[in-house]
VEXMAR-508562 format. One record per residue: residue number from 1; x, y, z of N, C-alpha, C in turn; chain. Coordinates in pm, 1 decimal, padded with zeros to 6 digits, always signed. Each point is the difference from the previous one (the first is absolute). Layout:
{node NUM, {X, Y, Z}, {X, Y, Z}, {X, Y, Z}, "A"} ...
END
This chain:
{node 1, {+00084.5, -00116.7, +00000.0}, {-00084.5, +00116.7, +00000.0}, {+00089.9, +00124.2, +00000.0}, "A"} {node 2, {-00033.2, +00100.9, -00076.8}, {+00052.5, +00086.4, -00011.2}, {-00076.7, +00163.6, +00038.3}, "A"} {node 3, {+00031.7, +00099.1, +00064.1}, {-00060.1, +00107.9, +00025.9}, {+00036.3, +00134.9, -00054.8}, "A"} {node 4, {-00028.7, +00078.0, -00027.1}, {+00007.3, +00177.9, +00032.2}, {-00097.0, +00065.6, +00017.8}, "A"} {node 5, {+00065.7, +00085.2, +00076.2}, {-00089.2, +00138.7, +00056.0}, {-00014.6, +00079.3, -00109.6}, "A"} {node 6, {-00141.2, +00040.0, -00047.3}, {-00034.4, +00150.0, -00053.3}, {-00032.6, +00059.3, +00026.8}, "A"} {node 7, {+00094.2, +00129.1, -00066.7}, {+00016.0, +00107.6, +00099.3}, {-00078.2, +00119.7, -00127.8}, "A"} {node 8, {-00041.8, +00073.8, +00080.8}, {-00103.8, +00097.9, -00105.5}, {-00024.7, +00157.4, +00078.6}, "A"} {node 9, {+00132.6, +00095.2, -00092.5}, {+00030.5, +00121.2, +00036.6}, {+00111.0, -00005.7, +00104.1}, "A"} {node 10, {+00071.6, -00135.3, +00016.2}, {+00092.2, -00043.4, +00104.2}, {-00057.7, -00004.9, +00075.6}, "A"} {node 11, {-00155.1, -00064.4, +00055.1}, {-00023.8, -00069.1, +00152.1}, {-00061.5, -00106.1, -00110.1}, "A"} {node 12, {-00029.3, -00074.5, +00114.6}, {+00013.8, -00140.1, +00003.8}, {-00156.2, -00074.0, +00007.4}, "A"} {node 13, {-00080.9, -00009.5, -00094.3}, {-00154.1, -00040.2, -00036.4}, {+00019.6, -00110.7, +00002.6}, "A"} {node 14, {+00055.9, -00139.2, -00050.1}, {-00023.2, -00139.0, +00020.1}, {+00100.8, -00106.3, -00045.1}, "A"} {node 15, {-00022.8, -00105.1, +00007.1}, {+00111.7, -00079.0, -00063.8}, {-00032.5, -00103.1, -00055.8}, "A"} {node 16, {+00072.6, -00022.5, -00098.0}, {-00032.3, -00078.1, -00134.3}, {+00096.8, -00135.2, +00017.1}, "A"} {node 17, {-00059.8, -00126.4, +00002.4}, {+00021.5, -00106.2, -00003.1}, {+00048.3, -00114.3, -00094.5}, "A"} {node 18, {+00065.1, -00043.2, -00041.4}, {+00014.4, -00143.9, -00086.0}, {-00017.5, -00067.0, +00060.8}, "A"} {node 19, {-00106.7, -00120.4, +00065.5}, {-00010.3, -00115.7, +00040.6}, {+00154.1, -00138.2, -00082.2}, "A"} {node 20, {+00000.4, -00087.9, +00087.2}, {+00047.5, -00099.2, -00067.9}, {-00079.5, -00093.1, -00106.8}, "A"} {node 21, {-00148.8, +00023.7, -00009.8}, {-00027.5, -00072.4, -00120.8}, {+00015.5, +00089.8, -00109.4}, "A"} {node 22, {+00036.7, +00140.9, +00011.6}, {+00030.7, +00072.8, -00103.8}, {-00121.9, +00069.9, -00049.3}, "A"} {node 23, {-00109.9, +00038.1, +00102.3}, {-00086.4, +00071.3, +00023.1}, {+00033.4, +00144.0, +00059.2}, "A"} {node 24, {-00084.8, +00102.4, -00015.7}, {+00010.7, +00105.9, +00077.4}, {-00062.6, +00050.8, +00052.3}, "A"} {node 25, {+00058.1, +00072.9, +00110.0}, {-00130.4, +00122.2, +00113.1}, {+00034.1, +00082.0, -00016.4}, "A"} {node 26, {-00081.6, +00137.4, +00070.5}, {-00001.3, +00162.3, +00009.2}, {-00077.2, +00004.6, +00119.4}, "A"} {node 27, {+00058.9, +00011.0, +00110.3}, {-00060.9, +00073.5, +00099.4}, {+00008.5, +00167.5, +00046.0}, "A"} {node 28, {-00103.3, +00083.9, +00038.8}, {+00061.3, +00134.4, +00054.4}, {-00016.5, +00025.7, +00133.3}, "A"} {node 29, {+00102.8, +00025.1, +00065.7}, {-00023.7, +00003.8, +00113.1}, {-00098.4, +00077.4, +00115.9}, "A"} {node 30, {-00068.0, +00000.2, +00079.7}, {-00122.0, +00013.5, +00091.8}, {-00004.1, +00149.2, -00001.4}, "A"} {node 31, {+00141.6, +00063.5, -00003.4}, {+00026.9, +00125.9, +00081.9}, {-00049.5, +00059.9, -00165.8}, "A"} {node 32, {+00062.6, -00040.6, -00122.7}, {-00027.6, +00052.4, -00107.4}, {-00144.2, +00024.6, -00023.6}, "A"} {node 33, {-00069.2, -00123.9, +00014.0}, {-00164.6, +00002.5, -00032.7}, {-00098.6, +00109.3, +00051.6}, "A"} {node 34, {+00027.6, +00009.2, +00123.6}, {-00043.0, +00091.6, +00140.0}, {+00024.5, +00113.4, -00058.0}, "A"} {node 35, {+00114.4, +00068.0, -00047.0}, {+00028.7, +00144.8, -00047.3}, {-00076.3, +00032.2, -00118.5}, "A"} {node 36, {-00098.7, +00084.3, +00042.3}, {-00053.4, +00042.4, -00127.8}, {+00028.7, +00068.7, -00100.2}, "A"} {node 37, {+00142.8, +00085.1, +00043.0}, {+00107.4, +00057.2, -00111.6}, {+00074.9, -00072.9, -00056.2}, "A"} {node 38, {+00002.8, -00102.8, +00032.2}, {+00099.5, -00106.6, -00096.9}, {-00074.8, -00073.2, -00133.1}, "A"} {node 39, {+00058.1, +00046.7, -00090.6}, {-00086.8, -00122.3, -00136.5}, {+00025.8, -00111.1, -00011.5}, "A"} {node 40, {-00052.8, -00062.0, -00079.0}, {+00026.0, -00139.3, -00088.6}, {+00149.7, +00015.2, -00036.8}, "A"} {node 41, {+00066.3, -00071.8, +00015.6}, {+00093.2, -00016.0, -00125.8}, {+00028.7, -00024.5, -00137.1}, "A"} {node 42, {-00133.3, -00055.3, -00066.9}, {-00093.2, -00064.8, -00076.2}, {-00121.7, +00073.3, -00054.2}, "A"} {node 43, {-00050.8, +00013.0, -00126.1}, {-00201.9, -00013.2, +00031.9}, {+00008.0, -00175.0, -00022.3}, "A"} {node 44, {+00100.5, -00086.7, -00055.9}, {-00024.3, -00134.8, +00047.9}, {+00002.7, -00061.2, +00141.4}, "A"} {node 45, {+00034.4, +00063.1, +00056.3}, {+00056.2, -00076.9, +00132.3}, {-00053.1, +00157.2, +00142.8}, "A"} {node 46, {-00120.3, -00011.2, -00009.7}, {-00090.9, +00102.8, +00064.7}, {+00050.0, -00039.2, +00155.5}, "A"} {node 47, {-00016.8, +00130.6, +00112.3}, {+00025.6, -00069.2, +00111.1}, {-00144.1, -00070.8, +00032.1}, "A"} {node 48, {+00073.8, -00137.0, +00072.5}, {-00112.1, -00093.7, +00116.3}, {+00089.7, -00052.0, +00077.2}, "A"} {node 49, {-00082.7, -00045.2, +00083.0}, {+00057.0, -00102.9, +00136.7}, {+00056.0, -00131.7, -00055.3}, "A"} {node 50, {-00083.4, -00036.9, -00124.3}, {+00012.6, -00110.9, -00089.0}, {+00131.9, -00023.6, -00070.2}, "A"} {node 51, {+00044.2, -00115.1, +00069.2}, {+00178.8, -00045.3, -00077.8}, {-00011.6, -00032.2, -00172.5}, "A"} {node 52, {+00009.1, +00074.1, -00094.6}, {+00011.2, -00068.3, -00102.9}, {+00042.6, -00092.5, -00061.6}, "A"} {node 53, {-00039.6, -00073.8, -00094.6}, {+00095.7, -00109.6, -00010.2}, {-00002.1, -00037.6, -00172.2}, "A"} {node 54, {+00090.4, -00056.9, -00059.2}, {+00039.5, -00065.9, -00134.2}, {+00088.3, -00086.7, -00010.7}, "A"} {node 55, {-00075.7, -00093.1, -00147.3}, {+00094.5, -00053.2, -00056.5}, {+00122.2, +00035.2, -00029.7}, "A"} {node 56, {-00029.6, +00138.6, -00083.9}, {+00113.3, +00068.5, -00077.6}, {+00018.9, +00124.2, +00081.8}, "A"} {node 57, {+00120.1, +00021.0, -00090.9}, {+00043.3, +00144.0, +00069.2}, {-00095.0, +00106.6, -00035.6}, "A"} {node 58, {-00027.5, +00121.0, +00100.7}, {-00089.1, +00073.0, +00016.2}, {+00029.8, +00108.7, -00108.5}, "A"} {node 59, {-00067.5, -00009.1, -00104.4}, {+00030.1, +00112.0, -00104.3}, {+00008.5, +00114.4, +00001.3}, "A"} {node 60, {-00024.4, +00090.3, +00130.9}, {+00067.6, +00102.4, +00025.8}, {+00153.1, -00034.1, +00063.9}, "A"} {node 61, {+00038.3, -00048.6, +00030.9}, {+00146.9, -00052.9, +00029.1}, {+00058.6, -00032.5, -00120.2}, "A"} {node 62, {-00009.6, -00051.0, -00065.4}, {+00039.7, -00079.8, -00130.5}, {+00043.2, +00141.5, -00109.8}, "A"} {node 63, {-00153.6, +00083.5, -00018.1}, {+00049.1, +00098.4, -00092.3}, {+00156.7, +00116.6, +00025.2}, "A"} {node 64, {+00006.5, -00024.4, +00115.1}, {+00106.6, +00095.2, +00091.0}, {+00163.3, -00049.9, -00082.5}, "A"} {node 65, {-00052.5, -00098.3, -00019.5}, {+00174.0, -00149.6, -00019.0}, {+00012.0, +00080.7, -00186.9}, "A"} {node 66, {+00150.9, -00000.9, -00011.0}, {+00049.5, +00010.3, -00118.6}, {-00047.3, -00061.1, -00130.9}, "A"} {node 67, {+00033.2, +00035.4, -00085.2}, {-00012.0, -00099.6, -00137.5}, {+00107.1, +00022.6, -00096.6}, "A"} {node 68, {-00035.1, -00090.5, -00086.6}, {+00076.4, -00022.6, -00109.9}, {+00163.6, -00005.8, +00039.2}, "A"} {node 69, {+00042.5, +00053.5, -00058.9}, {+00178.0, +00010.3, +00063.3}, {+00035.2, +00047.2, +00160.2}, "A"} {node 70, {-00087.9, +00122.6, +00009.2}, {+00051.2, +00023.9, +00122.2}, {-00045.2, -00123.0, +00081.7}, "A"} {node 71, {-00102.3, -00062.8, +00002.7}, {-00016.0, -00096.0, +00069.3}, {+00080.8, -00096.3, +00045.1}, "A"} {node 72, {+00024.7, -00071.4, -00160.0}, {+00159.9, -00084.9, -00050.2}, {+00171.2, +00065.3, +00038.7}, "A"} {node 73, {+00000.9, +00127.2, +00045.3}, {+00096.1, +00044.5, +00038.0}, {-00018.0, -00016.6, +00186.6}, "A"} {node 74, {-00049.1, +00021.1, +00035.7}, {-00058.6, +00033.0, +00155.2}, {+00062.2, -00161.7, +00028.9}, "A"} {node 75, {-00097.6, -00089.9, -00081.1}, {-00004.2, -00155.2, +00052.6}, {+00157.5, -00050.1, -00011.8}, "A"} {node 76, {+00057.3, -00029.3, -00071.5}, {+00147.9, +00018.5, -00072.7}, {+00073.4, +00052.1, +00118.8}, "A"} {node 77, {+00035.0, +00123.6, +00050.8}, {+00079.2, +00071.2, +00079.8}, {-00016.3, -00045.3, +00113.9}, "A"} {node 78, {-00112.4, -00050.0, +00062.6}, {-00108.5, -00020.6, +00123.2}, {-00015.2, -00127.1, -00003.4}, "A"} {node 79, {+00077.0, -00082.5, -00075.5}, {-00064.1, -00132.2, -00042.1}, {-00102.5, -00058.9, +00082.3}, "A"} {node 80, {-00099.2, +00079.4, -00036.1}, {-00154.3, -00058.7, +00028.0}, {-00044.3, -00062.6, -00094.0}, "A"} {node 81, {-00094.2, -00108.2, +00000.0}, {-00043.5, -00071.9, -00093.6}, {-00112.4, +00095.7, -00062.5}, "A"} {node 82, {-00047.0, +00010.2, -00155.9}, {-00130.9, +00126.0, -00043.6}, {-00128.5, -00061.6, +00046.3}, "A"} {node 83, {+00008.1, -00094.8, +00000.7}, {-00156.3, -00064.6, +00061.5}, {-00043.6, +00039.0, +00176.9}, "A"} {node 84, {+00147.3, +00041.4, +00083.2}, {-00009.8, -00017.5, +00105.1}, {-00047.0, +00217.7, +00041.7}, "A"} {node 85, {-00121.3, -00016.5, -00017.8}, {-00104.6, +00105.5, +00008.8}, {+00021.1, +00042.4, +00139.5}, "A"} {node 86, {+00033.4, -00074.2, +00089.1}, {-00017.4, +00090.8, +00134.2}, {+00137.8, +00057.0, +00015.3}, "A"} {node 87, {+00092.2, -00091.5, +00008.6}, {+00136.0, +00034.2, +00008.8}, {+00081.7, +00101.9, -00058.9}, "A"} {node 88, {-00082.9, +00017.7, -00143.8}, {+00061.2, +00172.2, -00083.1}, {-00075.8, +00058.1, +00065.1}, "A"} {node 89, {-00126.4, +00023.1, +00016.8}, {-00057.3, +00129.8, +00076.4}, {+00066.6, +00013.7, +00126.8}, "A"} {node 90, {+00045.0, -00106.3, +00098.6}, {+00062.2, +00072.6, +00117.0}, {+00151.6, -00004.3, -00062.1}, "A"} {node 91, {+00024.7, +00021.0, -00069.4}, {+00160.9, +00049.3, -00046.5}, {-00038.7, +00123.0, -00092.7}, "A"} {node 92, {-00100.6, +00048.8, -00069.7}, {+00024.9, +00097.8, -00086.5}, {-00087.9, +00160.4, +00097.4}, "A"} {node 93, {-00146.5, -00078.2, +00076.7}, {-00046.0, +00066.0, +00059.4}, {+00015.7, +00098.5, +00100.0}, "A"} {node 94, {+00126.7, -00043.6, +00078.4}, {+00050.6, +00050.1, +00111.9}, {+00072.5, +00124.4, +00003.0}, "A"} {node 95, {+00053.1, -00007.2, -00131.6}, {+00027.0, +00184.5, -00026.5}, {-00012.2, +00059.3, -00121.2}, "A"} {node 96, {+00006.3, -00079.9, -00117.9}, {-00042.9, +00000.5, -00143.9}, {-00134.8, -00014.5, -00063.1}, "A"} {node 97, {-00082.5, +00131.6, +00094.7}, {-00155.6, -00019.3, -00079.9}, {-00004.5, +00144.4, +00006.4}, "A"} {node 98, {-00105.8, +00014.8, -00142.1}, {-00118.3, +00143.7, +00041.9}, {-00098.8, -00038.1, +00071.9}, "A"} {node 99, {-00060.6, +00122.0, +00020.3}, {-00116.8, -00010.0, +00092.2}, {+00039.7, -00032.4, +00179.8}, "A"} {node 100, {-00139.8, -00050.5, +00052.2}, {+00055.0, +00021.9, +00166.3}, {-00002.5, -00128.8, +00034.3}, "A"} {node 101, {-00005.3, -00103.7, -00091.2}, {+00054.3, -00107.0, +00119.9}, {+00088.3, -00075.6, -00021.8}, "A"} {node 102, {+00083.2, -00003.6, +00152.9}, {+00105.4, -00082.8, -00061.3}, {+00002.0, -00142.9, +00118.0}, "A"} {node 103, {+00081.1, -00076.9, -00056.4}, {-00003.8, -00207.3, +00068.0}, {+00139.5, +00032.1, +00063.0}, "A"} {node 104, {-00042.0, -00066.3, +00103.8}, {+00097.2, -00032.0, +00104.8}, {+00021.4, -00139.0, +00019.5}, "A"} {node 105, {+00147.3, -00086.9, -00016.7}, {-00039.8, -00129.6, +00020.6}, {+00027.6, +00009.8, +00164.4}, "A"} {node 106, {-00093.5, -00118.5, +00057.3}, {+00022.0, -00035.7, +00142.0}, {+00015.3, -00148.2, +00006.1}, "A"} {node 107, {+00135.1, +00058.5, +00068.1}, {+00099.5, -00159.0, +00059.3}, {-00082.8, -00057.4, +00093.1}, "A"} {node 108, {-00005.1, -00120.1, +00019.5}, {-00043.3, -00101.9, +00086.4}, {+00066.7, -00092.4, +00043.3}, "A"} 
END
């Protein structure tokens, strides 16, 4: 199982999961939901109390990840495998994105 924290405007709304069957979650955390100044991170992934869950990777996560060459360059340097969807986002996410959110991996 694999984790990171997302972080949105640099605090910290929920954390995103790889299970070992190679499933995924999105939880946001209690304190996030409660604040009524805090948004979605998402209009897919709306706040609830409710843990999300998938087969696949969550296509707002997914669109964030590189393509074409830069992708093939990232994976290459990083030798990450290109299929391995969670593992480039917490390597490219963490300081190499637009917009406000960025992946934190968390050690276990």
């Amino acid at each position: 199982m694999r984790k990171a924290k997302i972080l949105f405007n640099e605090e910290e709304a929920g954390i995103l999961t790889q299970h070992d069957d190679g499933t995924f979650s999105f939880r946001y955390h209690n304190n996030w939901i409660i604040d009524s100044s805090k948004s979605s991170i998402s209009l897919t992934l709306p706040k609830t109390q409710q843990e999300y869950h998938s087969k696949y990777f969550f296509p707002f996560f997914y669109n964030m990840l590189p393509e074409g060459s830069n992708k093939q360059t990232v994976c290459k340097h990083m030798r990450i495998d290109q299929d391995d969807y969670f593992g480039l986002l917490m390597t490219i996410a963490k300081t190499d994105i637009i917009g406000a959110i960025r992946v934190i991996k968390l050690e276990q």
